[in-house]
DOFI-846586 format. One record per residue (C-alpha): residue number from 1; y, z negated, x. Coordinates in steps of 0.1 Angstrom, whole numbers. Layout:
@n NUM&y Y&z Z&x X $
...
This chain:
@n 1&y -333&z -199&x -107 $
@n 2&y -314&z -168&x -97 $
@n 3&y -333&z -135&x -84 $
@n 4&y -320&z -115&x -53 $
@n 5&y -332&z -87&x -31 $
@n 6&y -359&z -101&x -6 $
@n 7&y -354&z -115&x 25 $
@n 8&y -368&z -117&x 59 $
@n 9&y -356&z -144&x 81 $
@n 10&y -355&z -123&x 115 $
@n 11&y -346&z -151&x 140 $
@n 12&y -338&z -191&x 134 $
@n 13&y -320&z -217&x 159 $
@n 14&y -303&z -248&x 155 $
@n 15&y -283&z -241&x 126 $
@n 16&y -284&z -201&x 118 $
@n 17&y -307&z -180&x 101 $
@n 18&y -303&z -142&x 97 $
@n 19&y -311&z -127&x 63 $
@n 20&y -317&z -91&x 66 $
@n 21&y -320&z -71&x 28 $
@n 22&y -357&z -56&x 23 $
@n 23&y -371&z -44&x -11 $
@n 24&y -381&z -63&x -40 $
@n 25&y -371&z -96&x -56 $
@n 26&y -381&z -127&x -43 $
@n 27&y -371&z -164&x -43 $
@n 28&y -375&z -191&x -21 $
@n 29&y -410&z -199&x -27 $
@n 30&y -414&z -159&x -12 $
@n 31&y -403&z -178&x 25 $
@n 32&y -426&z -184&x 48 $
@n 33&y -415&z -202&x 84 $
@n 34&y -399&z -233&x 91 $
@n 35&y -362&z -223&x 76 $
@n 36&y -378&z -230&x 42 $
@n 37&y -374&z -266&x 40 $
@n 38&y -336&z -258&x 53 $
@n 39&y -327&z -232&x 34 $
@n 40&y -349&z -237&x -5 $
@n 41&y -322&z -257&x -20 $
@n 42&y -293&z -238&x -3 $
@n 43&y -264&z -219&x -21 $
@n 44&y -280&z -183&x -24 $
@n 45&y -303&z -195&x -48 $
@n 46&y -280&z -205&x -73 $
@n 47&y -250&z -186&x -69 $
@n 48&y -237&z -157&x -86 $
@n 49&y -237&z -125&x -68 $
@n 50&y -195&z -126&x -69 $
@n 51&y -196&z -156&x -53 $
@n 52&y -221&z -149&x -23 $
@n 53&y -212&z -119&x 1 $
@n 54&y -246&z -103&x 16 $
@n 55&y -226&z -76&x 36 $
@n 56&y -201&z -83&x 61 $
@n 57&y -174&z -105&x 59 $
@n 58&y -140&z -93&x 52 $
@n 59&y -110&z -104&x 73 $
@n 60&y -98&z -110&x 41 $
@n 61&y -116&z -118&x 9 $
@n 62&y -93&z -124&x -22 $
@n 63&y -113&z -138&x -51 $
@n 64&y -94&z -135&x -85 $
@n 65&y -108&z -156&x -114 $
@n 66&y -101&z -172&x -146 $
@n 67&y -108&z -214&x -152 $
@n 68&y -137&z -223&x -143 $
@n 69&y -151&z -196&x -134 $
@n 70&y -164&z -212&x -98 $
@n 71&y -137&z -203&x -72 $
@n 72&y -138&z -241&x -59 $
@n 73&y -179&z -239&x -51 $
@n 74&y -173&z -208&x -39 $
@n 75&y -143&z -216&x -11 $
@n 76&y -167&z -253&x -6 $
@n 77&y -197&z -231&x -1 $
@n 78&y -180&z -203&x 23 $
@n 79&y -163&z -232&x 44 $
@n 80&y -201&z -249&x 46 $
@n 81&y -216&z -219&x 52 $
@n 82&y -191&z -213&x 84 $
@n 83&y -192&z -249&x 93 $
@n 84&y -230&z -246&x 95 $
@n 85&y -237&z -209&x 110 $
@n 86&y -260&z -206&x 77 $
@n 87&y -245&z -169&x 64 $
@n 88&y -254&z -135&x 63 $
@n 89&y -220&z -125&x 83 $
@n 90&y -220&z -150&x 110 $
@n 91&y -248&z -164&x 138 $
@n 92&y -226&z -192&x 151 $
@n 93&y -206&z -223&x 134 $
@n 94&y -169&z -223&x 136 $
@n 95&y -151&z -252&x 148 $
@n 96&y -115&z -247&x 137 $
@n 97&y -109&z -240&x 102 $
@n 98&y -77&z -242&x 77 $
@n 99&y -77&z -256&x 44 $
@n 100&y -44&z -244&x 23 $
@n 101&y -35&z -258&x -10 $
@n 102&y 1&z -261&x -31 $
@n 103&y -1&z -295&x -20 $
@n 104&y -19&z -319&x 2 $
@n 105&y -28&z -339&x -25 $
@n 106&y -48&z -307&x -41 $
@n 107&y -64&z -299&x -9 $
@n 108&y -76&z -336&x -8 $
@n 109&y -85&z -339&x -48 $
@n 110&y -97&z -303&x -57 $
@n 111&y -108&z -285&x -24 $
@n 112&y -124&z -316&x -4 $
@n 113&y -132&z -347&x -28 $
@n 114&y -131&z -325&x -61 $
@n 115&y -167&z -319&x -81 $
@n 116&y -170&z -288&x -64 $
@n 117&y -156&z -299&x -33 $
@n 118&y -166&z -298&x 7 $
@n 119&y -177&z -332&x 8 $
@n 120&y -191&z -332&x -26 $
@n 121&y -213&z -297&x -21 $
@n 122&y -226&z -311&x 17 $
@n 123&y -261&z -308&x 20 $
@n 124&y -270&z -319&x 57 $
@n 125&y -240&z -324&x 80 $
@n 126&y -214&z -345&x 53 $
@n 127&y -182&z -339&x 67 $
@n 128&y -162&z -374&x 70 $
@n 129&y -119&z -376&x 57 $
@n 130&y -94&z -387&x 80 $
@n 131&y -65&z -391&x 60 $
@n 132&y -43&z -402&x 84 $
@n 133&y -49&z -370&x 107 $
@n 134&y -49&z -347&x 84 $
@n 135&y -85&z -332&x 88 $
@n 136&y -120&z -331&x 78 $
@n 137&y -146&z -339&x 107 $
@n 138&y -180&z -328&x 111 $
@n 139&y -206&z -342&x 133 $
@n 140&y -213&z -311&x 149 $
@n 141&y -173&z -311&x 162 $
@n 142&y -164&z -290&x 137 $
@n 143&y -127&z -296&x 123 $
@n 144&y -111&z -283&x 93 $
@n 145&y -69&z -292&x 89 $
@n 146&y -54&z -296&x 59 $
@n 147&y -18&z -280&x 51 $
@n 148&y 3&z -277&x 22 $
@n 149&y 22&z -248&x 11 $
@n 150&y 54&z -268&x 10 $
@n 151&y 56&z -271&x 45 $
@n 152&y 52&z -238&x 59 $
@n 153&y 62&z -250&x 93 $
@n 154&y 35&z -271&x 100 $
@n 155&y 10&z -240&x 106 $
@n 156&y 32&z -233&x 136 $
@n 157&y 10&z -241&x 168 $
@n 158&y -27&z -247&x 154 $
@n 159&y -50&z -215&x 158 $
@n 160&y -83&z -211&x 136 $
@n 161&y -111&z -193&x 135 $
@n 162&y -108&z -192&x 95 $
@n 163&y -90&z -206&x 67 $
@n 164&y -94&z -212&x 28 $
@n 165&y -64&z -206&x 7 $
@n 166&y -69&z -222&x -23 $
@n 167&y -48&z -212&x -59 $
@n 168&y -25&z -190&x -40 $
@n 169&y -8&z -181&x -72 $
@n 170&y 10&z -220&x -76 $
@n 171&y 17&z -218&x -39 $
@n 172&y 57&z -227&x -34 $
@n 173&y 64&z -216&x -3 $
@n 174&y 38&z -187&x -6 $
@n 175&y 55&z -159&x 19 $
@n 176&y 66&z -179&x 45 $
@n 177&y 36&z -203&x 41 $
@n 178&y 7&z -171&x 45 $
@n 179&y 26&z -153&x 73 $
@n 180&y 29&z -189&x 96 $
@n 181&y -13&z -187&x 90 $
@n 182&y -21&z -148&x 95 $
@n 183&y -6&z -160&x 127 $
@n 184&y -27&z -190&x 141 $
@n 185&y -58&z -167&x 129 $
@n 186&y -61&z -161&x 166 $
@n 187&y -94&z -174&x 175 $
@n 188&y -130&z -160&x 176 $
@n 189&y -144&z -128&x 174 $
@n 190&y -135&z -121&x 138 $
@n 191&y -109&z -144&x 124 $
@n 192&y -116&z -147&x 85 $
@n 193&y -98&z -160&x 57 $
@n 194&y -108&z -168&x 19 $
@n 195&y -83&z -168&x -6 $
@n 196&y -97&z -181&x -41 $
@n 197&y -64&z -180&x -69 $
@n 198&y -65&z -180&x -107 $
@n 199&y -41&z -146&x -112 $
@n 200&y -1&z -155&x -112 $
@n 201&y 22&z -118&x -109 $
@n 202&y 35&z -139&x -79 $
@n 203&y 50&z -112&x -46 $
@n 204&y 25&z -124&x -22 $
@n 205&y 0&z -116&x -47 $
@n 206&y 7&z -81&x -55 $
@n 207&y 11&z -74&x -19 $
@n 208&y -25&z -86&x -9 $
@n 209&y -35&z -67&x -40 $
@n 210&y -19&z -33&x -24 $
@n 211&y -29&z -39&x 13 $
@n 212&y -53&z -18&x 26 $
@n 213&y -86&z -37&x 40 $
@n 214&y -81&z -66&x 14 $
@n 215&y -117&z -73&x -3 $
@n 216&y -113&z -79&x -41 $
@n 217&y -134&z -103&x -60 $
@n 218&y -131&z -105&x -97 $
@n 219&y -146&z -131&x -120 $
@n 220&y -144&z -147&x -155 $
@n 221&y -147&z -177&x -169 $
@n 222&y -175&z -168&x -188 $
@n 223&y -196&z -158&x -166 $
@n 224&y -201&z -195&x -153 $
@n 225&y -208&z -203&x -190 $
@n 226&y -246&z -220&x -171 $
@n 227&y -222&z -249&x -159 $
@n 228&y -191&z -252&x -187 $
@n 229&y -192&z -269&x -216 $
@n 230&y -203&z -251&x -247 $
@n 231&y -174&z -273&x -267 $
@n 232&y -147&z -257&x -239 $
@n 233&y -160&z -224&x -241 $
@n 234&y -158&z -219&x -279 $
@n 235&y -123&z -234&x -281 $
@n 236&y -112&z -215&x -255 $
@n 237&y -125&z -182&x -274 $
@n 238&y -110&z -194&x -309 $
@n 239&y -81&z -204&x -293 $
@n 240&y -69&z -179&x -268 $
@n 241&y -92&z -145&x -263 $
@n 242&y -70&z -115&x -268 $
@n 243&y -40&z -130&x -260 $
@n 244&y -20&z -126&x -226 $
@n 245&y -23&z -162&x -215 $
@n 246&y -65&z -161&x -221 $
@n 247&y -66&z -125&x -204 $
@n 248&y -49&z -142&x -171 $
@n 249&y -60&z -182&x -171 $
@n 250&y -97&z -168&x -183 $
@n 251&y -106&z -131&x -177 $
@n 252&y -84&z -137&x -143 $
@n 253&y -58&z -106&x -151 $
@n 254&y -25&z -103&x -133 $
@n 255&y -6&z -102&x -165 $
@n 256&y 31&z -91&x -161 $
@n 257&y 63&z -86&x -177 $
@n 258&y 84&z -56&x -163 $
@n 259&y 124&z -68&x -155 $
@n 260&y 133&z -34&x -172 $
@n 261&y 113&z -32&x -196 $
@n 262&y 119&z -32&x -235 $
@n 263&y 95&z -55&x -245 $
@n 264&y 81&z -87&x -232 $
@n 265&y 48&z -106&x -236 $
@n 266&y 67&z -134&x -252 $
@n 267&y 85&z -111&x -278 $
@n 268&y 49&z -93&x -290 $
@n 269&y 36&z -131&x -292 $
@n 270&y 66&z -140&x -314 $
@n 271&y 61&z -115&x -342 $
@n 272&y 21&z -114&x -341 $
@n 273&y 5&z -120&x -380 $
@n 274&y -35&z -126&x -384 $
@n 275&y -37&z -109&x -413 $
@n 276&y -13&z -82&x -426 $
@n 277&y 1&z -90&x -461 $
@n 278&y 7&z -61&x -488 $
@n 279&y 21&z -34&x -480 $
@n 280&y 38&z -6&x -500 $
@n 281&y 33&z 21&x -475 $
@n 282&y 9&z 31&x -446 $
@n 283&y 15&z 58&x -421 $
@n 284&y -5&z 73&x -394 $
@n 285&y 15&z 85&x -364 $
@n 286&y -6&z 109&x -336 $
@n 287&y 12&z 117&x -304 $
@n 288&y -10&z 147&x -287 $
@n 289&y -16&z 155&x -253 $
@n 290&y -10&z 192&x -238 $
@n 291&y -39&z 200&x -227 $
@n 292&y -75&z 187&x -230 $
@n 293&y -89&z 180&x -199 $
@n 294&y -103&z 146&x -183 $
@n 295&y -71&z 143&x -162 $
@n 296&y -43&z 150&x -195 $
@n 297&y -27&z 120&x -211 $
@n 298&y -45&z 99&x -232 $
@n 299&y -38&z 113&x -278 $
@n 300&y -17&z 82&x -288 $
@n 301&y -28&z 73&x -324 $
@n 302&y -10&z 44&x -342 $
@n 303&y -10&z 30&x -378 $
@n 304&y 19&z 11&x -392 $
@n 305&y 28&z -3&x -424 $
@n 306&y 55&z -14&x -448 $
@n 307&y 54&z -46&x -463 $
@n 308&y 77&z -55&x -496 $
@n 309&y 106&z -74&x -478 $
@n 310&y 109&z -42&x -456 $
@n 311&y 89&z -53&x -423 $
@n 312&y 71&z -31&x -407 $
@n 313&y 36&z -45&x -398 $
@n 314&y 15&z -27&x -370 $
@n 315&y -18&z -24&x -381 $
@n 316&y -39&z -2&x -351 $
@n 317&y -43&z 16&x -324 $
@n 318&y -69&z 42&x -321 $
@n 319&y -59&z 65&x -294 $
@n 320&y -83&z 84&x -277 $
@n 321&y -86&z 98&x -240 $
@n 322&y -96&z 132&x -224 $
@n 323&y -106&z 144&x -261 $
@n 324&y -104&z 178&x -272 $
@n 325&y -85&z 186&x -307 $
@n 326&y -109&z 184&x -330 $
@n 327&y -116&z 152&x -316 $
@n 328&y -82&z 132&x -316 $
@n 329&y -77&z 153&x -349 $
@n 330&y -107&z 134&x -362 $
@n 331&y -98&z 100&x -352 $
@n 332&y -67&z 101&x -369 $
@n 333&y -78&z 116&x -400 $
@n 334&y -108&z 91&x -399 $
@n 335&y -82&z 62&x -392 $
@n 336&y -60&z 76&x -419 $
@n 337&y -88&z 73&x -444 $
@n 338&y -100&z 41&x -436 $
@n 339&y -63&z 23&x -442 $
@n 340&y -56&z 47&x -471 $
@n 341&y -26&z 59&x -455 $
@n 342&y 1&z 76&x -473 $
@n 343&y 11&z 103&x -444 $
@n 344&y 0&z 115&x -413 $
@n 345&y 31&z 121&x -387 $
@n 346&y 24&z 142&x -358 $
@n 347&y 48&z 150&x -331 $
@n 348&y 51&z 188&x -322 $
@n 349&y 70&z 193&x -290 $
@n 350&y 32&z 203&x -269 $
@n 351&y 18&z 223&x -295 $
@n 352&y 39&z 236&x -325 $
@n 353&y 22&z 249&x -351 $
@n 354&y -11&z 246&x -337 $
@n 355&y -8&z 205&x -341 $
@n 356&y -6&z 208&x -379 $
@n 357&y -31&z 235&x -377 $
@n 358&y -61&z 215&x -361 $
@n 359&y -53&z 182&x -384 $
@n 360&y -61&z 206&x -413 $
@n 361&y -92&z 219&x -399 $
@n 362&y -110&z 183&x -403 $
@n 363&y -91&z 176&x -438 $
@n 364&y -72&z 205&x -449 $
@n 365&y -55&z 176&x -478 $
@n 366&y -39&z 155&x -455 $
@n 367&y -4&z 154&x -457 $
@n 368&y 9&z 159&x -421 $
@n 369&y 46&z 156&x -411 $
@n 370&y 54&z 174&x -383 $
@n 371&y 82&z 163&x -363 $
@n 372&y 100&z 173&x -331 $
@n 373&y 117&z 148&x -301 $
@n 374&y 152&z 159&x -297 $
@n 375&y 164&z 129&x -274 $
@n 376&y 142&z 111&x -244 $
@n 377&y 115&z 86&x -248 $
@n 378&y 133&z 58&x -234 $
@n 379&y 162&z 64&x -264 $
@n 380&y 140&z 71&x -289 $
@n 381&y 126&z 36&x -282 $
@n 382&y 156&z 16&x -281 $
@n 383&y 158&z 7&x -314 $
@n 384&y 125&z 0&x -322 $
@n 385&y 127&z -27&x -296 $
@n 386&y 158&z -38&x -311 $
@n 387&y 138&z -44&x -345 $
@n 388&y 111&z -69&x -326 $
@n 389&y 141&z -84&x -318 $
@n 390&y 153&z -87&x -351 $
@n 391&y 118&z -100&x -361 $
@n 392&y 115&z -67&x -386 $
@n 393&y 81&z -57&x -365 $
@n 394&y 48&z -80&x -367 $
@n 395&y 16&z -74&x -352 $
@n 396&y -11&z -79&x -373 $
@n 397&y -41&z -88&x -344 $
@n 398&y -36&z -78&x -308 $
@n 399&y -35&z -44&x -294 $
@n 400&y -40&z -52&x -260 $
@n 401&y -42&z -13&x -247 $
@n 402&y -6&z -2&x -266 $
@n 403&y 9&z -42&x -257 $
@n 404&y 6&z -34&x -217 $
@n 405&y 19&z 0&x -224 $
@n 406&y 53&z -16&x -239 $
@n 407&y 59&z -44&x -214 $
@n 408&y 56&z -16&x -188 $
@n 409&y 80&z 6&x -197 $
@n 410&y 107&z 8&x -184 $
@n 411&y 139&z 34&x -182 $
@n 412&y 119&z 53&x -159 $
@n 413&y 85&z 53&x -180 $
@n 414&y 54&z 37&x -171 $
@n 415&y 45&z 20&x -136 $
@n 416&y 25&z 51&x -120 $
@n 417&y 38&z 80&x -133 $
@n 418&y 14&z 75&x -165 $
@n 419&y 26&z 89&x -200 $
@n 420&y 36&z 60&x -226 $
@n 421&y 13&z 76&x -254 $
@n 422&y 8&z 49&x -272 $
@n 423&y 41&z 36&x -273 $
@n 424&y 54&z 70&x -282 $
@n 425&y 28&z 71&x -315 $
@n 426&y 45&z 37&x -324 $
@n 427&y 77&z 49&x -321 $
@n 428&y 70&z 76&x -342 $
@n 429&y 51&z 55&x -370 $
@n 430&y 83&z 28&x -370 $
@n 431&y 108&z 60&x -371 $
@n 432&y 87&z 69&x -406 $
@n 433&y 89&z 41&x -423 $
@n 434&y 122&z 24&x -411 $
@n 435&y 141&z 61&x -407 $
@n 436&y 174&z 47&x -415 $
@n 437&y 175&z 21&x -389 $
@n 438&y 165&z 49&x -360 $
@n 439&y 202&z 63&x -360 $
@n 440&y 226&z 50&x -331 $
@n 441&y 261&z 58&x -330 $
@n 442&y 270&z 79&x -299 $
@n 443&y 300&z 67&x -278 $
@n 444&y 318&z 96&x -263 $
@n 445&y 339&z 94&x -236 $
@n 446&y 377&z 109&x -245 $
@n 447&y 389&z 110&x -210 $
């Protein structure tokens, strides 16, 4: 049994009771009253605290998670809970509620008659299913519609008090669909609305991401392991951890390509290796920041490799952030010596000489190669995208850190103004080992 902050129930009538946060731990044997018999097998006590809201309510509470990671229970229980009055963030039942899925059939299947459905979770009041209206019917006279997202139009005209919007991310008409709700949300003192969604980089998504009053809930599948298989949950770590689709459908990431960008998810997943093969020659490339303070850019560090039919095979990423000299100095001269590298290439433009210099200080026999941008980051990494392409780059493991970094930029840089460290220390370990494939004829205009 779960543990929370103790309670004191402060008031009780027909169907509410008011929990009000105290000191301590407690659970429900530390009740006394007569809500105890109501209340000791009731959703608190075994949810996670993700999943159960003591302070107020959001008008809108966006829950992001991976499989399985109890998003269902959560919008059954939140939907109960308002049906009921039985919450921390409301004293009175609501009567008029909105149930959204991609289809009807999934609000019927998944959100109502599903393991972790309405019905299925029902304690006391069991809602009953008229199919033919459309609607789930409580005995109190509470009524929850059903809609689909491919018929945006049928949310003109019904108002609510509150509405569950289930797997927002699949939903087809999503825009048009959302904004015909935010408008019958017209009813009681403080319209609600629960969106649960396993992440998809969908437009409505990233707006309700960037709006400002948006409540966001974040939760893995993991951390429901108590009720998953043990069989699922290994396969699912053998088969997909680390890689884009287990960091979205299980950690419940917004994982997305950038239009302009060089490289794309699919590309890095088409040339990754498990285990690098022999190589004839390792290099270390270090791309340092100007200054060292908590708010410079981060010391890209990146290893490569050259394998006999002339690949090159990426081998880590160990850049540092906010670290002083000595400090990024050290983790490439400590990187350096654990592959047995061949040459350490450092990148000169922020601090000449003194690059070399600081290197030295932690190994003074380090062969460093100091070398000096003379075109723009976006053309200096042109062609090392076009060697992915080619299939002349493999991944040996996944570097998630330097992968987001390359399927955000973009002609422009990264998304936020951030410096593309690491994929400038790639860039500069490729342009070591494959020099001869870095040069690109220049087309000058003779007009």
């Amino acid at each position: 049994m779960q543990t929370w902050p103790e309670f004191s129930v402060e008031s009780t009538n027909e169907s509410s009771s008011w929990l009000r946060d105290t000191q301590g731990n407690w659970s429900s044997e530390n009740l006394k009253g007569p809500s105890v018999e109501q209340i000791e097998n009731e959703w608190i006590f075994h949810a996670r605290l993700a999943q159960y809201r003591l302070d107020p309510q959001p008008a809108t509470w966006l829950v992001i998670g991976g499989r399985g990671a109890g998003k269902t229970r959560l919008g059954a229980e939140w939907v109960n809970s308002l049906v009921r009055g039985f919450s921390p963030f409301s004293e009175r039942s609501h009567k008029h509620i909105a149930l959204i899925g991609e289809t009807l059939g999934d609000v019927r299947e998944v959100m109502i008659d599903g393991p972790s459905g309405i019905i299925t979770i029902s304690r006391h009041d069991r809602p009953r299913f008229e199919a033919s209206r459309r609607r789930l019917v409580w005995d109190s006279g509470a009524v929850a519609q059903i809609f689909s997202s491919e018929d945006p139009e049928s949310l003109r005209g019904p108002q609510f008090e509150a509405a569950w919007c289930d797997e927002l991310g699949k939903w087809k008409n999503a825009e048009a669909c959302f904004d015909m709700l935010q408008f019958g949300l017209r009813l009681g003192d403080q319209p609600r609305q629960l969106i649960t969604t396993t992440p998809r980089p969908t437009k409505l998504l990233k707006r309700l991401l960037a709006e400002p009053g948006v409540v966001i809930e974040r939760m893995r599948t993991d951390e429901n392991a108590g009720n998953l298989s043990a069989a699922f949950l290994r396969m699912m770590e053998r088969r997909y951890v680390g890689t884009a689709l287990g960091r979205q459908e299980l950690n419940g990431e917004l994982i997305e390509d950038r239009e302009d960008a060089l490289w794309s998810r699919g590309m890095i997943e088409n040339v990754r290796i498990a285990e690098p093969p022999e190589l004839c020659r390792i290099v270390v490339a270090v791309d340092p920041p100007a200054s060292a303070r908590k708010t410079s850019d981060a010391c890209g560090i990146v290893a490569a490799g050259l394998d006999q039919e002339g690949r090159v095979i990426v081998l880590a990423d160990a850049t540092v952030r906010a670290a002083k000299p000595h400090e990024w100095a050290a983790a490439a001269v400590a990187l350096f010596h654990r592959l047995e590298a061949d040459c350490l290439v450092a990148e000169v433009n922020q601090g000449g000489d003194m690059v070399t210099a600081v290197i030295r200080t932690v190994d003074p026999s380090i062969p460093v190669k100091a070398v000096r941008a003379t075109r723009g980051k976006w053309l200096r990494a042109e062609p090392v995208a076009a060697l992915y392409e080619q299939g002349r780059v493999r991944h040996a493991g996944r570097f998630v850190e330097l992968e987001d970094e390359m399927c955000d930029f973009g002609p422009n840089g990264l998304s936020g103004s951030r410096s593309p460290d690491r994929v400038d220390a790639l860039v500069w370990a490729i342009n070591e080992l494959m020099p001869d494939q870095m040069a690109r004829p220049r087309i000058r205009d003779l007009l």
